[in-house]
C-alpha positions as CSV (number, residue, x, y, z in Angstrom):
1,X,223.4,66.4,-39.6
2,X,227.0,66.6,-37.7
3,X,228.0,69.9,-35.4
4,X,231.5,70.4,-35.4
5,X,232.9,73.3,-34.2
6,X,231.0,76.3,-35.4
7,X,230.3,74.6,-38.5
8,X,227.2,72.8,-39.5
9,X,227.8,69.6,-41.7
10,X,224.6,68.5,-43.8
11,X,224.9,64.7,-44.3
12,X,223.0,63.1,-47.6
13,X,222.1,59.9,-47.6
14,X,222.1,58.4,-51.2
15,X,218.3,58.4,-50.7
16,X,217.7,62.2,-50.0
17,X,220.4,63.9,-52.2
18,X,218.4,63.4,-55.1
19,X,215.4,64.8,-53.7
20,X,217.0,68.0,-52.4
21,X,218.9,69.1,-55.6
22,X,215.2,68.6,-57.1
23,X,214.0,71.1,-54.5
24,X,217.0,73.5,-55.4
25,X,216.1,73.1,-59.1
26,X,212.9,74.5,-58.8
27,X,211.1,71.0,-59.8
28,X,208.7,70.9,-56.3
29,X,208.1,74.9,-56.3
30,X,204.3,75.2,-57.8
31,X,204.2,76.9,-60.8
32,X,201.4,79.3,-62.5
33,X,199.4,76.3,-63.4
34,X,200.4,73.4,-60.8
35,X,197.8,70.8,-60.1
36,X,196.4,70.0,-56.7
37,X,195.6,66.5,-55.3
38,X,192.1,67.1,-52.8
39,X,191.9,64.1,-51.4
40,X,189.7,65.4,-48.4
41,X,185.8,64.4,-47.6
42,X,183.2,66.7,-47.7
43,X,180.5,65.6,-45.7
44,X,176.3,66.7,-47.1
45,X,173.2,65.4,-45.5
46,X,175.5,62.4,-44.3
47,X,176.9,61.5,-46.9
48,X,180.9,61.5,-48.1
49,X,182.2,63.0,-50.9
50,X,185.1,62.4,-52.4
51,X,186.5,66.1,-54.9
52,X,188.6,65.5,-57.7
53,X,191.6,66.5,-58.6
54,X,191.5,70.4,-59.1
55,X,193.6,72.5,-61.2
56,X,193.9,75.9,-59.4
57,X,194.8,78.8,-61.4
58,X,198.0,81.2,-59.9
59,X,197.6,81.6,-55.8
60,X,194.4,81.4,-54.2
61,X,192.8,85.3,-52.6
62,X,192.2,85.9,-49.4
63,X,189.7,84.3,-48.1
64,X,189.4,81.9,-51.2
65,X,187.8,78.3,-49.8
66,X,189.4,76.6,-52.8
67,X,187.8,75.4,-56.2
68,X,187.3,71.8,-56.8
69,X,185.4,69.6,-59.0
70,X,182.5,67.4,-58.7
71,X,182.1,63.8,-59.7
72,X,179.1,65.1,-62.5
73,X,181.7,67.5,-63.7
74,X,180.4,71.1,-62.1
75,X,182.9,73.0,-60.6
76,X,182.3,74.5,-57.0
77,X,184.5,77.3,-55.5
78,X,183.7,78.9,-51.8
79,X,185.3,81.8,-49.8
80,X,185.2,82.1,-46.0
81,X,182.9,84.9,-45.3
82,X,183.9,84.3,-40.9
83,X,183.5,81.9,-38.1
84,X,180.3,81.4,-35.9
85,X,180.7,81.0,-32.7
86,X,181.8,77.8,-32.4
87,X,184.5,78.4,-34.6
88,X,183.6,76.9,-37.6
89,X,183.8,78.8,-40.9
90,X,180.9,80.4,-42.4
91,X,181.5,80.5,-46.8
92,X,179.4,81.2,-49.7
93,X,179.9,79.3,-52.8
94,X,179.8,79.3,-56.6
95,X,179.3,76.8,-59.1
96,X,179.5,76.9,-63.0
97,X,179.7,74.1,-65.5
98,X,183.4,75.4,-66.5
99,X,186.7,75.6,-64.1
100,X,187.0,79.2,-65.7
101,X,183.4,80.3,-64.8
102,X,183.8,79.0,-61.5
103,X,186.9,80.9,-61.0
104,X,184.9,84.6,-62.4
105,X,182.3,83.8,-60.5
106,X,184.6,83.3,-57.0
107,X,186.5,86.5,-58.4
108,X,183.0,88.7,-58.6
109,X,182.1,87.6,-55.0
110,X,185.1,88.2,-53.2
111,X,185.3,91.4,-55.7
112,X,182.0,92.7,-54.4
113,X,182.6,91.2,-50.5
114,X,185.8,93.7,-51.0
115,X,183.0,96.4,-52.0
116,X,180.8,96.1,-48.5
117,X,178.5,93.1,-49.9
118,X,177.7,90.6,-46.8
119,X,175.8,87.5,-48.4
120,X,173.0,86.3,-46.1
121,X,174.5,83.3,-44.5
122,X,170.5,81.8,-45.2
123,X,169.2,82.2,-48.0
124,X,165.5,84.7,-47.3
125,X,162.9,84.6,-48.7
126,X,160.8,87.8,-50.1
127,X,158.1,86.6,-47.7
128,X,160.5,86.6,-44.7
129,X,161.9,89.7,-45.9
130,X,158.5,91.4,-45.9
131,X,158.2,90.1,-41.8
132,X,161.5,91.8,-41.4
133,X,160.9,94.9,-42.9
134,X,157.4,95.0,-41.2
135,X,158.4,94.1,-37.3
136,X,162.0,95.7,-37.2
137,X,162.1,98.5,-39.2
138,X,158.4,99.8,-39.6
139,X,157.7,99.1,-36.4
140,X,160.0,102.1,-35.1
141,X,159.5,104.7,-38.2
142,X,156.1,104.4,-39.4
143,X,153.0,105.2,-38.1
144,X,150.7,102.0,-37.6
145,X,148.0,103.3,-39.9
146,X,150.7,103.3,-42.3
147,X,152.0,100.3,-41.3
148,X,149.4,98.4,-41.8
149,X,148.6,99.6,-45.2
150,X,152.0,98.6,-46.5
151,X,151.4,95.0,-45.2
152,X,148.2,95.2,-46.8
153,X,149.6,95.6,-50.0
154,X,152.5,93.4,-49.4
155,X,149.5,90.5,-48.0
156,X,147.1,91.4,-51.4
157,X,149.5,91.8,-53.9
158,X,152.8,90.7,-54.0
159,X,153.4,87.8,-51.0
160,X,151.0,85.5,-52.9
161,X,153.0,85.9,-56.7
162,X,156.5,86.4,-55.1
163,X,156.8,85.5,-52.0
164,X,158.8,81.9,-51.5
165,X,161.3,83.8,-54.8
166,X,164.9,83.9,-52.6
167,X,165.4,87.6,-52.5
168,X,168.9,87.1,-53.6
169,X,167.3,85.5,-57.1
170,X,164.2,87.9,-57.5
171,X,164.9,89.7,-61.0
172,X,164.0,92.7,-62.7
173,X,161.9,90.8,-65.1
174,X,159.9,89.1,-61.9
175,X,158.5,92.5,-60.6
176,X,157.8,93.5,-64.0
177,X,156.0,90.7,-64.7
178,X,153.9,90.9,-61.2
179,X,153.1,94.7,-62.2
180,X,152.3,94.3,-65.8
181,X,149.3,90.9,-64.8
182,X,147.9,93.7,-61.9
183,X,147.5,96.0,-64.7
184,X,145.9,93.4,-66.6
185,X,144.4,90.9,-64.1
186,X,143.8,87.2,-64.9
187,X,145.4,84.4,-63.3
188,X,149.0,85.6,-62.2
189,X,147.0,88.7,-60.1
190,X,143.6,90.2,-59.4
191,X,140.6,88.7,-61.1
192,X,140.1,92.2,-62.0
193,X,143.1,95.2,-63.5
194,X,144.0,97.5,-61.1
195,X,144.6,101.1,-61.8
196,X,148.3,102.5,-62.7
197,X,148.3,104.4,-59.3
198,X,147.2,100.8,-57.2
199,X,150.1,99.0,-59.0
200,X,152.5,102.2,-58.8
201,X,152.2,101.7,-54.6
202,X,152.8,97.7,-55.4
203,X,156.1,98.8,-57.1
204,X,157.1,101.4,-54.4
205,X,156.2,99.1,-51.5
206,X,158.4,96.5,-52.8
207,X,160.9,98.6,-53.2
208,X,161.1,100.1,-50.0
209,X,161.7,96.7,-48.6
210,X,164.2,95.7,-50.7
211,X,166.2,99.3,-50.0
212,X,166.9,97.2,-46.3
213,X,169.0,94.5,-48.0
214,X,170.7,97.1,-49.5
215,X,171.6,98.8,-46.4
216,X,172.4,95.7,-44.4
217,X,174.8,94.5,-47.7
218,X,172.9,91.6,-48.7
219,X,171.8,93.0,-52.0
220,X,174.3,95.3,-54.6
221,X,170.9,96.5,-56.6
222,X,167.5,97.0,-56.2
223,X,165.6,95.4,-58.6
224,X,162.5,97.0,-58.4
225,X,163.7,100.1,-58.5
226,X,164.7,99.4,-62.0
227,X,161.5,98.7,-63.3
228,X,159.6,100.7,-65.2
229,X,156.6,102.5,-63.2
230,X,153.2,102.4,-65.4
231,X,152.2,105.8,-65.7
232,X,149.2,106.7,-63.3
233,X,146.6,108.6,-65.7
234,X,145.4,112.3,-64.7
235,X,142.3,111.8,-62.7
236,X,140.3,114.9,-61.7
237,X,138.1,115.1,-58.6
238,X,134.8,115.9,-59.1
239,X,134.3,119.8,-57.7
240,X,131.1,121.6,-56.7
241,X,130.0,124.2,-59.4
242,X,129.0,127.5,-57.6
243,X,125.0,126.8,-58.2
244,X,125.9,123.2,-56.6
245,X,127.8,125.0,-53.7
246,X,125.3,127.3,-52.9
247,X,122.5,124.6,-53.1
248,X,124.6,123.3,-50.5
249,X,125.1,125.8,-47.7
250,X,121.2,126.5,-48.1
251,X,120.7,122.2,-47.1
252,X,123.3,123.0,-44.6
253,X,121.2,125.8,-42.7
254,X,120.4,124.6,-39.3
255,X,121.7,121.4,-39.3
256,X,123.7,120.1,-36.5
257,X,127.2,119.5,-38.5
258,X,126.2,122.6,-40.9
259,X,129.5,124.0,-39.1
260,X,131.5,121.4,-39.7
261,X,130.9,120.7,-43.9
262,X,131.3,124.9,-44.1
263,X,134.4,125.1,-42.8
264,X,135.5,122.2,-45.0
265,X,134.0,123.8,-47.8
266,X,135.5,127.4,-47.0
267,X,139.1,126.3,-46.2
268,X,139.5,122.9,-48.0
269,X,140.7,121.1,-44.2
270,X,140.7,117.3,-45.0
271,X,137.8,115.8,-43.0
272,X,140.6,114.4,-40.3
273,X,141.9,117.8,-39.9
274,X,138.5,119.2,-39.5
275,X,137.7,116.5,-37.1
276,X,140.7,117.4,-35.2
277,X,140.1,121.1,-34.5
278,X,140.4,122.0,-30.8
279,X,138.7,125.3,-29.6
280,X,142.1,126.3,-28.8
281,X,143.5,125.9,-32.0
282,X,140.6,128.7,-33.0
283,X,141.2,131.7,-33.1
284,X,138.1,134.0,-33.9
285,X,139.1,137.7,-32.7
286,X,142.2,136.9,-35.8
287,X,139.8,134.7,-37.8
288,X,142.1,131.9,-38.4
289,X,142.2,128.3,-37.4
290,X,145.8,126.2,-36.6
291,X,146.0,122.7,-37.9
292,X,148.0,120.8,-35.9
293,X,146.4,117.1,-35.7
294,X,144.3,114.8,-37.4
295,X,141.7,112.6,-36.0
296,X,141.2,109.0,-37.6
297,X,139.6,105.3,-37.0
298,X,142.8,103.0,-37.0
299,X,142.0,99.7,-35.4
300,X,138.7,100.5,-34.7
301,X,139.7,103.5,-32.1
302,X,139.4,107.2,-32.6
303,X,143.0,108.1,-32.7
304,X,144.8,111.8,-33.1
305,X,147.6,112.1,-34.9
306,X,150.0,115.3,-35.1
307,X,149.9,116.6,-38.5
308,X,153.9,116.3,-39.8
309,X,156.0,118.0,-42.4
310,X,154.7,121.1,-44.3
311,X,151.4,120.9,-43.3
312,X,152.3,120.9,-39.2
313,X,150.8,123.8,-37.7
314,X,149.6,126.2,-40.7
315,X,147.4,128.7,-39.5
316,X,144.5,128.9,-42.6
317,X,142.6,132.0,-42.3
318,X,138.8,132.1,-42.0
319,X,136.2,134.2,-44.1
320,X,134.5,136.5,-42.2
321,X,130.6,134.7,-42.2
322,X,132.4,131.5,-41.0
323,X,133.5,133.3,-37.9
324,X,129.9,134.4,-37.1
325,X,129.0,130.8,-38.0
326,X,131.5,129.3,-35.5
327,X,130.4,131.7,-32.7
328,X,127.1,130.5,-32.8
329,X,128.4,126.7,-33.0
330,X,130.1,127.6,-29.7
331,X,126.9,129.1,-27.9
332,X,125.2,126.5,-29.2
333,X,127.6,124.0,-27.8
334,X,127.5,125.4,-24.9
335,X,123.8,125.3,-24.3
336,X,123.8,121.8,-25.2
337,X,126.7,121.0,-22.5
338,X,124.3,122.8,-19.7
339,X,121.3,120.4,-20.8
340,X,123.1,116.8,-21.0
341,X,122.1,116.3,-17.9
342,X,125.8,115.6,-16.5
343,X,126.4,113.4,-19.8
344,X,128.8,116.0,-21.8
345,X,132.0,114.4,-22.5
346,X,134.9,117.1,-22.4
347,X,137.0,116.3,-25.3
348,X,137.5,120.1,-26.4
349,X,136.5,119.2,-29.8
350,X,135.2,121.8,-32.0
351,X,133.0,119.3,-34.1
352,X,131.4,116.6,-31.7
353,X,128.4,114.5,-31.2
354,X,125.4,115.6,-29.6
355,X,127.1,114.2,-26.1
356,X,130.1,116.2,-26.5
357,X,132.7,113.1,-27.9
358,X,135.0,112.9,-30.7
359,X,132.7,112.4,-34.7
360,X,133.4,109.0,-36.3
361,X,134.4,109.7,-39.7
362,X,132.2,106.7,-40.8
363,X,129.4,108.8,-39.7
364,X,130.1,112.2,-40.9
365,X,130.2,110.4,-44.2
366,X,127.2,109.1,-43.9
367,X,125.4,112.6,-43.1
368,X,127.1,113.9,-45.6
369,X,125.5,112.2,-48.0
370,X,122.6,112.2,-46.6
371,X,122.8,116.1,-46.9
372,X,123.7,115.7,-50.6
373,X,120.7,113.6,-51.8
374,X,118.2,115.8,-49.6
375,X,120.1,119.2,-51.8
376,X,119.5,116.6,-55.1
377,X,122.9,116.9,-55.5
378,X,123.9,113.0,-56.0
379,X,126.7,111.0,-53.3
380,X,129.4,113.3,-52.5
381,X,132.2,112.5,-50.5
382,X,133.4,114.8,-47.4
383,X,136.6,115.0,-48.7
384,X,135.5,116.7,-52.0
385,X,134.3,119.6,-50.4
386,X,138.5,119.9,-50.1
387,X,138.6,119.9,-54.0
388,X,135.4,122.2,-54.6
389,X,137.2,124.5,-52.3
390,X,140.9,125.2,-54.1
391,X,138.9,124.8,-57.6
392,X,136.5,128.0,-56.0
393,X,139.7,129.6,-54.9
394,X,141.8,129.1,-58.3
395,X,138.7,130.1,-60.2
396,X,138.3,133.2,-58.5
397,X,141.9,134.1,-59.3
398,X,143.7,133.0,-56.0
399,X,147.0,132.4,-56.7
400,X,148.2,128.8,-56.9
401,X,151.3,129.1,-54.2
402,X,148.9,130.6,-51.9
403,X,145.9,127.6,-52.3
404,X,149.1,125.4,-52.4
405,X,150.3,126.8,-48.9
406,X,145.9,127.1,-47.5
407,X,146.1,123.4,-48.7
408,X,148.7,121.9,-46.6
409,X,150.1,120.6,-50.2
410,X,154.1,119.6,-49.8
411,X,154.8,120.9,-53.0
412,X,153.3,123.7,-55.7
413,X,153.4,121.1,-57.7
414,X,151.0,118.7,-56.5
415,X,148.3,121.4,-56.8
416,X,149.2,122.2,-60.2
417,X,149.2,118.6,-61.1
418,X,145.4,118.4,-59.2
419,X,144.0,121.8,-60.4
420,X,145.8,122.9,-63.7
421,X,142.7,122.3,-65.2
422,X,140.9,125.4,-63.9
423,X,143.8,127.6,-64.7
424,X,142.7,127.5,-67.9
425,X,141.1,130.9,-67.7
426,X,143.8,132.7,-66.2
427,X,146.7,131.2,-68.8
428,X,144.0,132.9,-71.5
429,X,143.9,135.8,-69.7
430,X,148.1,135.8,-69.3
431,X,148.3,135.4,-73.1
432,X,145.4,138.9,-73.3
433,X,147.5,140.6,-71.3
434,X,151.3,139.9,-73.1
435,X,149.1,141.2,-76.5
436,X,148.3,144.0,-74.8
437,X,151.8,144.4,-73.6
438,X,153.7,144.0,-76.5
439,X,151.1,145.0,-79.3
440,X,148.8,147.1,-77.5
């Protein structure tokens, strides 16, 4: 090339002219189809690897890594998902026996990377994904009671079955498969079934852990929440009748935790709540009590917990011979304080041991029992007095909301789902009194 002037003379040699009227003709621009020559190495595990020629369909997308093919035929694509810190790119591939599967495939993932989706630049396993879920996200949320009954059921029930699956492969028909052998037991679960309501908590517990990969982007479904729950069958709690409860409170005259199993009995408390009572959360002169904690064995400690939700400080009003009953509890409390002998322990508890400390629920079972068989009334459990209680109240025509609300209950409809059996009568009743209202 010449400069003359202001002009610009192009000189072609008899060697370049014909390439550059082939340029001008369109005959080196790539076309819709237009075959690509990958000669580069792709190193794996030490090893070189030489791709084949690759035919790449129209211009690649953003981000697209290219599509090549292997020397046993499978086709590979990849798209660049970053760059560690080192610079190097970070990309998550595809494969398919077919160059056009390949290419849907690369399509769907940069399709779904356009949607929010971050693949996991490791592949994790359910296993690992349980120690995520249990150390970054429980650990700031849950309570560690709670806590560590979700690892137990994660531990029990679906770590040994599921847990080196890669989350990103776990399927639909995988859970269902785990929930339908606890149902039955054998060799893919339990040596024994497990009830609808055990394998109901499997389901929920796995899918709570999954619900993370969908908020982090690593997962576009949960597939366990698109199983199919097995329906947990209608158990009632056993209830005492009123010969049974009056049996009872005549074995519970005198006795040293005769307070405690009457107040259950009168107000339904759960036996943590009951536990739990402070003297200032009594109020006598208004004859109510305010439930604000519970006291439990977590750990093997004596823990209170503040009651949450709904059930955080309702006030549940007392009948008028449990008030007498709690006065004399509190002289007697009293007198026992004067003659420890400087060994009281002030916890302010209503219900204590004889030295004035917190009741292990482990032992308040035990008495309870105890109680039971001495009134030949069989093994009871404390927290059936709770059940006895709303059964009294909705047989003597309490009305559900209100045992719902005494109850603590979240919802109306957990104590209809409980008690609807002893609302029998009134529903009888109800259809007496629309006879007499319409026909009468």
């Amino acid at each position: 090339m010449t400069r003359k002037g202001s002009q610009v003379r192009v000189l072609y040699g008899p060697p370049i002219k014909p390439l550059v009227k082939s340029i001008l003709a369109g005959g080196f621009l790539m076309s819709r189809e237009a075959k690509v020559a990958d000669v580069s190495n792709d190193v794996s595990n030490g090893n070189e690897r030489r791709r084949t020629e690759a035919t790449v369909a129209g211009r690649r997308m953003n981000g697209e890594g290219g599509l090549y093919q292997r020397s046993d035929g499978r086709w590979f694509g990849a798209v660049v998902l970053g760059y560690d810190a080192s610079g190097k790119p970070k990309r998550k591939t595809v494969s398919a026996k077919t160059k056009a599967e390949a290419l849907q495939k690369l399509k769907d993932l940069q399709d779904k990377i356009d949607g929010g989706y971050s693949p996991p630049t490791k592949e994790e396993t359910l296993s690992q994904l349980f120690d995520r879920w249990y150390c970054d996200i429980l650990s700031t949320q849950v309570q560690q009671d709670a806590r560590d009954n979700y690892k137990c059921i994660a531990d029990c029930h679906i770590v040994p079955t599921l847990g080196r699956k890669k989350v990103a492969k776990l399927t639909v028909a995988d859970v269902q498969h785990l929930l339908a052998s606890k149902l039955s037991g054998g060799p893919d679960g339990d040596p024994r079934p497990l009830s609808a309501s055990t394998v109901r908590r499997i389901r929920s517990v796995l899918a709570q852990a999954l619900e993370v990969c969908l908020v982090d982007g690593s997962l576009t479904r949960n597939v366990a929440a698109l199983t199919s729950a097995p329906k947990a069958a209608g158990t009632e709690g056993r209830t005492l009748t009123h010969a049974q409860a009056k049996r009872l409170l005549k074995e519970l005259e005198g006795h040293r935790l005769g307070a405690l199993f009457i107040v259950m009995l009168s107000t339904g408390l759960r036996r943590g709540e009951a536990l739990g009572l402070r003297w200032d959360d009594v109020d006598l002169r208004k004859r109510v009590v305010v439930v604000r904690r519970q006291l439990r064995r977590i750990g093997g400690q004596l823990i209170t917990r503040e009651v949450k939700g709904r059930k955080s400080g309702r006030s549940v009003d007392l009948p008028a011979p449990v008030v007498q009953l709690l006065k004399d509890h509190r002289t007697a409390q009293a007198a026992a304080r004067t003659g420890s002998n400087g060994l009281w322990e002030e916890s302010g508890f209503v219900f204590t041991t004889q030295y004035g400390s917190a009741l292990d629920p482990r032992n308040v079972h035990r008495d309870f029992q105890t109680i039971c068989m001495k009134a030949k009334l069989g093994k009871w459990h404390p927290h059936e007095l709770r059940h006895s209680a709303a059964s009294l109240m909705l047989a003597e025509g309490v009305p559900l909301q209100v045992v719902s609300d005494i109850l603590g209950h979240s919802s109306i409809r957990i104590t209809a789902d409980v008690y609807g059996h002893v609302l029998q009568p009134q529903r009888r009743e109800a259809a007496r009194a629309m006879a007499g209202a319409l026909w009468g």
